[in-house]
C-alpha positions in Angstrom: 0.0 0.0 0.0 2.5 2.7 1.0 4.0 2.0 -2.3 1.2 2.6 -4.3 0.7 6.0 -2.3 4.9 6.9 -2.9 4.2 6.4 -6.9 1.2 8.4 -6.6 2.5 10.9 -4.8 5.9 10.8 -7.1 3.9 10.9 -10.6 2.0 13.6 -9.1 5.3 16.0 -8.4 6.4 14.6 -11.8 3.4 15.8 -13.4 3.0 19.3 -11.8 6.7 19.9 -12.9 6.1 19.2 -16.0 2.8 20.3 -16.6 2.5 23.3 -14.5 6.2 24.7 -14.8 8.3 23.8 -17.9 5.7 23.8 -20.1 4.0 27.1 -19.6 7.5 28.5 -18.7 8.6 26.7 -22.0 5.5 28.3 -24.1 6.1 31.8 -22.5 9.7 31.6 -23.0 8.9 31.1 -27.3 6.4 33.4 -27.7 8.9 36.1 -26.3 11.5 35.1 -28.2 9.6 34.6 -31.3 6.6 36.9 -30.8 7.5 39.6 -28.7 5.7 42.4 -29.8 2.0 40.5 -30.2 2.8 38.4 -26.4 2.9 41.6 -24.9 0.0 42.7 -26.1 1.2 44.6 -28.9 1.4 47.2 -27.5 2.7 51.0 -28.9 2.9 54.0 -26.9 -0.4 55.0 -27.6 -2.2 51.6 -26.8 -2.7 48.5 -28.0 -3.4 47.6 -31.4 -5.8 44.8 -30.5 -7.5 47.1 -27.9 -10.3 50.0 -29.5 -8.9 53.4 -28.6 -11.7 56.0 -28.0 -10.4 59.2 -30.2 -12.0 62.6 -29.8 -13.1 65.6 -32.3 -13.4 65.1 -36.1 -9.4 65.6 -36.3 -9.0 61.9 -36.0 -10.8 58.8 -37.6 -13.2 57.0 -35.2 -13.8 53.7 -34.9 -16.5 51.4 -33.7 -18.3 52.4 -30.3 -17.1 50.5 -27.7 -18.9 49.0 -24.5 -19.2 52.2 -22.9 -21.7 53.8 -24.9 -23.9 51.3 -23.8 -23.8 52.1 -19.4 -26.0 54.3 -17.6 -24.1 56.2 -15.5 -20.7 58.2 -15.7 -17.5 56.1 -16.1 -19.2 53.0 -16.5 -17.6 50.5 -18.2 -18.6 47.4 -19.6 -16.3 44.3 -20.0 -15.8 42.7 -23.3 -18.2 40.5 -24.4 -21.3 41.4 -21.5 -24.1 43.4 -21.4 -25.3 43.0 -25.2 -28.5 44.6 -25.6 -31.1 43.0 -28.2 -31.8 44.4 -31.3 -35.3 46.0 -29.9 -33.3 47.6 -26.9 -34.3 50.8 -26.2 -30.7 52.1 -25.0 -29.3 50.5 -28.1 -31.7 52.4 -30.0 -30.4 55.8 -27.9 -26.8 55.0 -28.3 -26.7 54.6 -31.5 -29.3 57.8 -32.4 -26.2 59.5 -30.4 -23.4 58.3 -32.1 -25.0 59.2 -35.6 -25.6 62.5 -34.5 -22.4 63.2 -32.7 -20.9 62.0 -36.2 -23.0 64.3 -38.5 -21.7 66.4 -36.0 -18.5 66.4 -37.1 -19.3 66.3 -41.0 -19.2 62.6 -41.2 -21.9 60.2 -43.2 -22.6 57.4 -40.6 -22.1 53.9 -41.4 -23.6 51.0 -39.5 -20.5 49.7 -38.5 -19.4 53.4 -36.7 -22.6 53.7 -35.2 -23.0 50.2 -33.2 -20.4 47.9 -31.0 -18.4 44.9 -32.5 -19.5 41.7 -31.0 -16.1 42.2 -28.4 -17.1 45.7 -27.7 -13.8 46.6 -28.0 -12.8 46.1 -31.8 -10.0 48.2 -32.4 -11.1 48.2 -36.4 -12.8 49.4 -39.0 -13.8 48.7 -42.8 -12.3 50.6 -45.4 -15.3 51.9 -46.4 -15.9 53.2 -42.9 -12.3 54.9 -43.2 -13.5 56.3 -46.2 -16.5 58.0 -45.1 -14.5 60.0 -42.7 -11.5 61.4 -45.1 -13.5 64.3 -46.0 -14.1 65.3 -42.4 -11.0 64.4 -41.2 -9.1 66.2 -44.0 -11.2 69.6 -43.4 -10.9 69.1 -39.5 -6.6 69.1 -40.2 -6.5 71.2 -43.0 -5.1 68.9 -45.5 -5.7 67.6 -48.8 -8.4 64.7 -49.5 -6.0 63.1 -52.1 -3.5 63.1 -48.8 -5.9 61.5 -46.5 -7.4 58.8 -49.3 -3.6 57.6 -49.8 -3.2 57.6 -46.2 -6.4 55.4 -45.5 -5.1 52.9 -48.7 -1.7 52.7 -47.7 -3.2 51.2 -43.8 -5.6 48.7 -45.7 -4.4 45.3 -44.3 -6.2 42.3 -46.7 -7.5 39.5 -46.5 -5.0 36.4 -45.1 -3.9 34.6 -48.1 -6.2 36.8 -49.6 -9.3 34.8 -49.0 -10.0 34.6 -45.2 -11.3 37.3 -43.3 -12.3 41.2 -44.4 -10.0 43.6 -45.5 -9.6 46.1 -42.3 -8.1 49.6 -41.1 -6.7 49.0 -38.0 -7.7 53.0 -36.4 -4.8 53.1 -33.9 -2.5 52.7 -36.2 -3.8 55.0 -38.7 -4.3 57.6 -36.7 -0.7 57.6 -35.4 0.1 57.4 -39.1 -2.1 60.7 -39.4 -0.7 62.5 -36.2 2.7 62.2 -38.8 1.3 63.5 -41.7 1.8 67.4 -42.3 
């Protein structure tokens, strides 16, 4: 009996060594050697590019509402992937008859995309044709030229993986720090 307990007890040291130490310290250890930037949460010194970044004023492109569009009360914030309200919610209804105002607002067409939350509630992009809706606004907002602002929004496009999976998507964060460059 006591040496059926000693080889439990030893394949059960064994075990967690292995499973719960060199392994994830194993997997950790790659993904920071080989995928730093995205293990890390690719982050920039603006955010994170996986993250939705709320931008203010018609100066910068907008993306897609997030989560906290959607609370009650000041600050309120919702955490990705709760609080959904059904296509017949009333405060869905409110926030996105606010978001479509606030972006005629600023001269901007709204799309449905920039006027209701991803499925995340934090989707840090957009469509190309929702970048495009905003040049002209953007463009008057900075001063510049639309033919600048277009070539900025084409040159951010990223396509489709192996060009058939997926949409082809502007990634906001990065084209706005793109745009805080251009002069």
């Amino acid at each position: 009996m006591l040496v059926n307990l000693r080889r439990s007890v030893v394949l059960s040291v064994l075990f967690l060594a292995i499973c719960g130490l060199a392994y994830p310290l194993a997997g950790t250890g790659l993904s920071q050697l080989l995928f730093h930037h995205q293990a890390n949460g690719s982050l920039t010194p603006y955010g994170s590019t996986l993250i939705g970044q709320t931008w203010q004023g018609p100066e910068w492109f907008q993306g897609r509402p997030d989560g906290t569009v959607l609370t009650t009360g000041p600050g309120g914030v919702v955490v990705s992937g709760t609080n959904q309200p059904g296509p017949r919610s009333k405060s869905l209804e409110q926030a996105v008859a606010r978001q479509a105002a606030a972006l005629k607002k600023e001269g901007v067409v709204p799309t449905n995309d920039l006027v209701t939350t991803s499925g995340s509630l934090v989707d840090p992009d957009i469509s190309p044709a929702d970048a495009y809706a905003q040049v002209d606004a953007v463009a008057a907002a900075r001063g510049l030229p639309i033919a600048a602002v277009r070539r900025l929004v084409s040159s951010h496009i990223h396509t489709k993986e192996l060009g058939f999976l997926g949409e082809d998507y502007v990634d906001v964060l990065e084209l706005n720090v793109a745009l805080g460059h251009l002069h």
